[in-house]
C-alpha positions as CSV (number, residue, x, y, z in Angstrom):
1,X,-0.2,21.4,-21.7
2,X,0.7,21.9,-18.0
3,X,3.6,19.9,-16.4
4,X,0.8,18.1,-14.2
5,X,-0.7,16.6,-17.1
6,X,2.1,16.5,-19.1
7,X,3.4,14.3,-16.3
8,X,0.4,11.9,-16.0
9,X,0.9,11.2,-19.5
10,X,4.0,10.2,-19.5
11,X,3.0,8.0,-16.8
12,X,0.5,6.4,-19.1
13,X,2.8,6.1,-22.4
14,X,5.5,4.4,-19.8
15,X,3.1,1.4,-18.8
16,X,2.4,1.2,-22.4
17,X,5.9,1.5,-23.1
18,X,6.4,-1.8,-20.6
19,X,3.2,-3.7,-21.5
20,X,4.6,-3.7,-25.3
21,X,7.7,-5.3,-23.9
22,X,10.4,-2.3,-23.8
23,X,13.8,-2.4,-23.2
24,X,17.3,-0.7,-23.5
25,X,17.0,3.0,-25.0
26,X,13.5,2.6,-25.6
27,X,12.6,1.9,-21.4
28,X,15.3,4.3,-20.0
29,X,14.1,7.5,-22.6
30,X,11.3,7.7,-19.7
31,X,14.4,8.0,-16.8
32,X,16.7,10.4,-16.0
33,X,20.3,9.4,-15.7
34,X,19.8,9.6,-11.7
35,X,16.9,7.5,-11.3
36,X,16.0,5.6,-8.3
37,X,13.2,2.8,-8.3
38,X,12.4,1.6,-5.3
39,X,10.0,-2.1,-4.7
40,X,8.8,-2.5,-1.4
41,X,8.8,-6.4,-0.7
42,X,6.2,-8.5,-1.8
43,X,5.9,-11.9,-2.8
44,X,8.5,-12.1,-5.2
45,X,10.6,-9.7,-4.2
46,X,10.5,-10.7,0.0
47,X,13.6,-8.0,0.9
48,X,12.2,-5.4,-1.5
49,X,14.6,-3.3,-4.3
50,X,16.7,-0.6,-4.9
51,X,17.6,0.0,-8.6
52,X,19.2,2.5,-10.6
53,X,18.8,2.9,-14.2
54,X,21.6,-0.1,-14.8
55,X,19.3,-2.3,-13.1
56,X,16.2,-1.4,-14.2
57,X,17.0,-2.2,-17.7
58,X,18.6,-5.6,-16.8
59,X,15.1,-6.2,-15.4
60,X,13.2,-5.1,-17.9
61,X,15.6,-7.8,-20.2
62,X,15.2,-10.4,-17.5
63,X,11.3,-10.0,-17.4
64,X,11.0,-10.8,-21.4
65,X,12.3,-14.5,-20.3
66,X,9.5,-14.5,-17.3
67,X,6.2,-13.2,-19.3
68,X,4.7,-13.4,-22.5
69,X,2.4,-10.8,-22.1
70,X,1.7,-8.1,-19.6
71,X,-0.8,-5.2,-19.1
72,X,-1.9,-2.3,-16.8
73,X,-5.2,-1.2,-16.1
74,X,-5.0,2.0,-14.3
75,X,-8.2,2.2,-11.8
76,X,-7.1,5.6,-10.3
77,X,-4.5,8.5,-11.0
78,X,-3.4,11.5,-9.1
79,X,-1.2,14.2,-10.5
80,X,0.3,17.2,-8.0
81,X,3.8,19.1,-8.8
82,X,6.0,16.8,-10.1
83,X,4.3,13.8,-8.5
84,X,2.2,11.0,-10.3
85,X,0.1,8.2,-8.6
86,X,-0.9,5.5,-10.2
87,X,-3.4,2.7,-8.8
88,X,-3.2,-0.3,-10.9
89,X,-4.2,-3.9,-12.1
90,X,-1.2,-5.7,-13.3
91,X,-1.7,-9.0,-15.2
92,X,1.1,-10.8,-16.4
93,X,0.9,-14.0,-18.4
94,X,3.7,-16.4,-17.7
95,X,6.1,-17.5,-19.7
96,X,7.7,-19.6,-17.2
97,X,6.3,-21.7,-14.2
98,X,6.1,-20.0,-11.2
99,X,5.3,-21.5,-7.5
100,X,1.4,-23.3,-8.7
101,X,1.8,-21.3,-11.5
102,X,2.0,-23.1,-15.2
103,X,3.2,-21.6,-18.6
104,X,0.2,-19.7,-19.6
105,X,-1.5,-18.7,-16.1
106,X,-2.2,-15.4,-15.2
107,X,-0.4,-13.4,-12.3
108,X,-2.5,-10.6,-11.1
109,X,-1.4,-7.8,-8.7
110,X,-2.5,-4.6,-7.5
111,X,-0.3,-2.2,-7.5
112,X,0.3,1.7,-6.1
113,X,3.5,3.5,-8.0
114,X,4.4,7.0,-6.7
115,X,6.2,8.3,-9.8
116,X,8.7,11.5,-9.3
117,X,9.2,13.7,-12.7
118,X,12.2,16.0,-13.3
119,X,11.9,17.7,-17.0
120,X,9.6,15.1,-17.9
121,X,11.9,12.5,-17.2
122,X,11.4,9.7,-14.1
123,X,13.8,10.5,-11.5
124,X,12.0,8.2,-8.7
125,X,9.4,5.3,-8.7
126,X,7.9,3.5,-5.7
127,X,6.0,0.4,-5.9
128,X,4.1,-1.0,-3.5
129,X,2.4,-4.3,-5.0
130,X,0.0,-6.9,-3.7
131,X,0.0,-10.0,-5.6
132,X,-3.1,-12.2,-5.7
133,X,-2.6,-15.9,-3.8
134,X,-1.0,-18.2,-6.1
């Protein structure tokens, strides 16, 4: 398998990884110790992120306590180098109230997340995400 689509499939078996509700060694096998995500702001995040692999986890821990359910439906991918692009439906189902929001609604965003691979590992993620009105 070439690194492209070795790459791309990593990609994949990470949003699976997340949608089954990952965490600790599990989530940060697809990182490299160096990592850096990057979330540009959006509606729940208005000043945008910066995370290393510490903080990652912590908010992959904090996001079991916000949804009960979450999946990706990827409606476009791109693989070049060591780069992976990912154009995706995100729907979360809440586990908590959030703004009009009840326990139980749907969230719904679209998503682009530019993924950076170093020996098959993540060593960069950007996200840019659109979140439907709520």
């Amino acid at each position: 398998m070439s690194t492209i689509s070795s790459n791309l499939e990593i990609a994949r078996r990470y949003l699976t990884a997340i949608e089954r509700g990952a965490t600790g060694e599990t989530l940060a096998a697809f990182f490299a110790p160096d990592v850096v995500q990057e979330e540009f702001p959006n509606r729940l995040v208005p000043q945008g992120a910066r995370r290393d692999l510490a903080a990652l986890l912590d908010g992959a821990e904090r996001g079991q306590k916000v949804l009960s359910g979450q999946r990706y439906e990827i409606q476009n991918e791109l693989a070049s180098g060591n780069f992976v692009v990912l154009e995706v439906i995100w729907i979360g189902t809440l586990a908590i109230p959030i703004g009009s929001l009840a326990i139980g609604d749907t969230m719904r965003a679209h998503f682009a997340v530019f993924i950076e691979f170093r020996d098959g590992k993540i060593i960069a993620q950007r996200n840019y995400d659109c979140f439907d009105p709520w």
